[in-house]
C-alpha positions in Angstrom: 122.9 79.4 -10.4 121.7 81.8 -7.4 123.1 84.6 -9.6 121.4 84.1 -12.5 118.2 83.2 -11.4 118.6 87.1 -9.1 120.0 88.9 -12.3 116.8 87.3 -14.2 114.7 89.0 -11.4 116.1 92.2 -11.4 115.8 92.8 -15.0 112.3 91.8 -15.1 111.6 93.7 -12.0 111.1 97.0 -14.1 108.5 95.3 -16.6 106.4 93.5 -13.8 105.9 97.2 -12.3 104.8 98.3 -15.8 101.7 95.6 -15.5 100.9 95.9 -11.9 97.3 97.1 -11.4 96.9 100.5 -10.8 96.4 102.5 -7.5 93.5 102.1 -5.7 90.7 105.2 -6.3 90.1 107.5 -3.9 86.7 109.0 -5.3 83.9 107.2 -5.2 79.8 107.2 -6.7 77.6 107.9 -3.0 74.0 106.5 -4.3 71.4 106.8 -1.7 67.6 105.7 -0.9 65.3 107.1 1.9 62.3 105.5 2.3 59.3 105.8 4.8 57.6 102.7 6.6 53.7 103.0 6.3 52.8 100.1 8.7 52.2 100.5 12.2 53.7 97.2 13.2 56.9 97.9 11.9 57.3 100.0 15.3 57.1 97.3 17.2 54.9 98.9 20.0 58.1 100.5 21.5 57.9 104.3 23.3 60.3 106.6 21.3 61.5 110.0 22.7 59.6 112.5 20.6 61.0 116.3 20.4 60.1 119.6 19.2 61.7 120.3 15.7 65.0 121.0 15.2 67.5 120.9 12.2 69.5 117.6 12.1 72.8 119.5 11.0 73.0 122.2 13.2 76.3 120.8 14.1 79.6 122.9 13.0 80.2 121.6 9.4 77.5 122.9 7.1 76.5 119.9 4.6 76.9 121.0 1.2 74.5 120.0 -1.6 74.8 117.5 -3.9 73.4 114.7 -6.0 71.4 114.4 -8.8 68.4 112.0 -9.7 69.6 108.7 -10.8 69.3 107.2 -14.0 67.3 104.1 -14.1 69.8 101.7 -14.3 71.7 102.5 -11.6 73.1 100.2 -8.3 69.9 101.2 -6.1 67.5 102.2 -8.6 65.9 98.8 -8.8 65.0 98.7 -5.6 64.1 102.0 -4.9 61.2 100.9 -7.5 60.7 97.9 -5.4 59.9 100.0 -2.2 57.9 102.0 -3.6 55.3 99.9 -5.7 55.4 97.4 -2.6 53.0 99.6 -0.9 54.2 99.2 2.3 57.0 102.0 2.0 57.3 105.5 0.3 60.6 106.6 -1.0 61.4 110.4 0.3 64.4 110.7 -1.4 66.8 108.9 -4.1 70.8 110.9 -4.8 73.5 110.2 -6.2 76.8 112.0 -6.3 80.8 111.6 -6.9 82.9 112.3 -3.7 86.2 111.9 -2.6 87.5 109.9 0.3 89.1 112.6 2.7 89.7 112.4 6.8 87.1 113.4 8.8 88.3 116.9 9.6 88.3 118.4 5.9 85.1 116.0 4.9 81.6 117.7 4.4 78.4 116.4 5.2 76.1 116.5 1.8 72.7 117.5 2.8 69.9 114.8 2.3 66.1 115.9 2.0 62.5 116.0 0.3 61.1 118.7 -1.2 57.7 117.9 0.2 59.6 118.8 3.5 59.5 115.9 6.3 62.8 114.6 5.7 66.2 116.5 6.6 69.8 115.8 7.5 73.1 114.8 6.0 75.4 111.8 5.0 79.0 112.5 5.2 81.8 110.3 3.9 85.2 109.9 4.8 88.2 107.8 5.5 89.4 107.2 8.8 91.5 104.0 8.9 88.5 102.7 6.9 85.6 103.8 5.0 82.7 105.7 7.0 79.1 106.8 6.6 78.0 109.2 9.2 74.2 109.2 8.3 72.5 112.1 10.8 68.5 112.1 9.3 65.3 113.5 10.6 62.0 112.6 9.9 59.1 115.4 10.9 55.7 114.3 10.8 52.4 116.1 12.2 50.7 114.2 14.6 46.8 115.2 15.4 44.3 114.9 18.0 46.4 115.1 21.5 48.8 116.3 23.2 52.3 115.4 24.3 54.3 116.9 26.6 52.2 119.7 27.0 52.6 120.7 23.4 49.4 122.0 21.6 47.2 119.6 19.2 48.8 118.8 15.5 52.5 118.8 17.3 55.6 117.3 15.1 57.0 114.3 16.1 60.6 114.0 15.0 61.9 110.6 15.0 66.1 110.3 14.4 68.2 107.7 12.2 71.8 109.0 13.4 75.0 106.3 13.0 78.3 105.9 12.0 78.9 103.3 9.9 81.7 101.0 8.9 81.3 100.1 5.2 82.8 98.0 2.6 83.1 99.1 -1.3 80.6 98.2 -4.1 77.8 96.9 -1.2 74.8 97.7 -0.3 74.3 99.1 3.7 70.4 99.6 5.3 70.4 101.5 7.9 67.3 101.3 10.2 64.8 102.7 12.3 60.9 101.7 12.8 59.5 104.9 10.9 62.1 104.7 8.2 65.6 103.8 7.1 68.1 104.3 4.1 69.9 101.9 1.5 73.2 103.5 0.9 75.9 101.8 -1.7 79.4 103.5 -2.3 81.1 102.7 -5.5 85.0 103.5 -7.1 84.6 105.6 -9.4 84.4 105.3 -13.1 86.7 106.9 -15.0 84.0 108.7 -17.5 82.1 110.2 -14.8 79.0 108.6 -13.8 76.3 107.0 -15.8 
């Protein structure tokens, strides 16, 4: 009985493989929304460190660019709409681009910025033992009438939004800071090339 029930098996072994679901993806649909807060009591009253400008991305890897304007159905186009008609926030930038997931070392940052100027920096995706988002943003504005550290009136304040990020597939991550944050969603794939 044992050895029909294991020669049933091993014929049917060679058809189950046939039907098994195919191989999990390894590029993926990067859709990203920066947004500005515009009320004051969003920063809390808290003191943040304020520097002279710099570029984000001066690191070693230069980001590459990337991305396109979304259509208007896609995952984060809704509420990019949302922010923006709300009032209360101002979206500086909305991408979206394909990407493979690669290890750190040969992954390149993708540069993320406005053309008004204000926002720079870079997202770069990869796969360590899981999914990451390095997000690394700056966000320049002029402040007027003072001083600050012994800089002249009409100085630029640049406030930071830089974190590694564990994320999970098809959902949506907000990353934060008082003066503005970013709605990122990673997605496999589709075999068509995006819509």
């Amino acid at each position: 009985m044992k050895g029909s029930f294991l020669s049933i098996f091993l014929m049917m072994a060679p058809v189950a493989a046939l039907h098994a679901a195919p191989a999990a993806t390894n590029s993926y649909e990067i859709e990203v929304v920066v947004f500005e807060n515009r009320l004051s009591s969003l920063e809390g009253g808290e003191l943040w460190a304020r520097e002279r400008e710099k570029t984000p991305s001066a690191g070693k890897d230069k980001p590459v660019s990337a991305g396109e304007n979304p259509p208007a159905d896609s995952a984060l186009s809704a509420a990019a709409a949302a922010l923006e008609k709300s009032g209360r926030h101002h979206v500086l930038a909305h991408l979206r681009w394909r990407q493979t997931a690669e290890a750190k070392s040969v992954s390149k940052p993708v540069n993320i910025g406005n053309t008004a100027g204000g926002l720079d920096g870079s997202l770069r995706f990869y796969l360590s033992r899981f999914l990451i988002v390095e997000m690394n943003l700056a966000l320049s504005e002029m402040q007027g009438g003072g001083t600050f550290s012994g800089a002249a009136e009409n100085a630029t304040v640049v406030y930071r939004l830089n974190e590694p990020r564990r994320i999970k597939v098809s959902e949506t991550h907000y990353f934060d800071h008082p003066k503005f944050g970013a709605l990122v969603r990673v997605s496999p794939a589709r075999a068509g090339g995006q819509r």
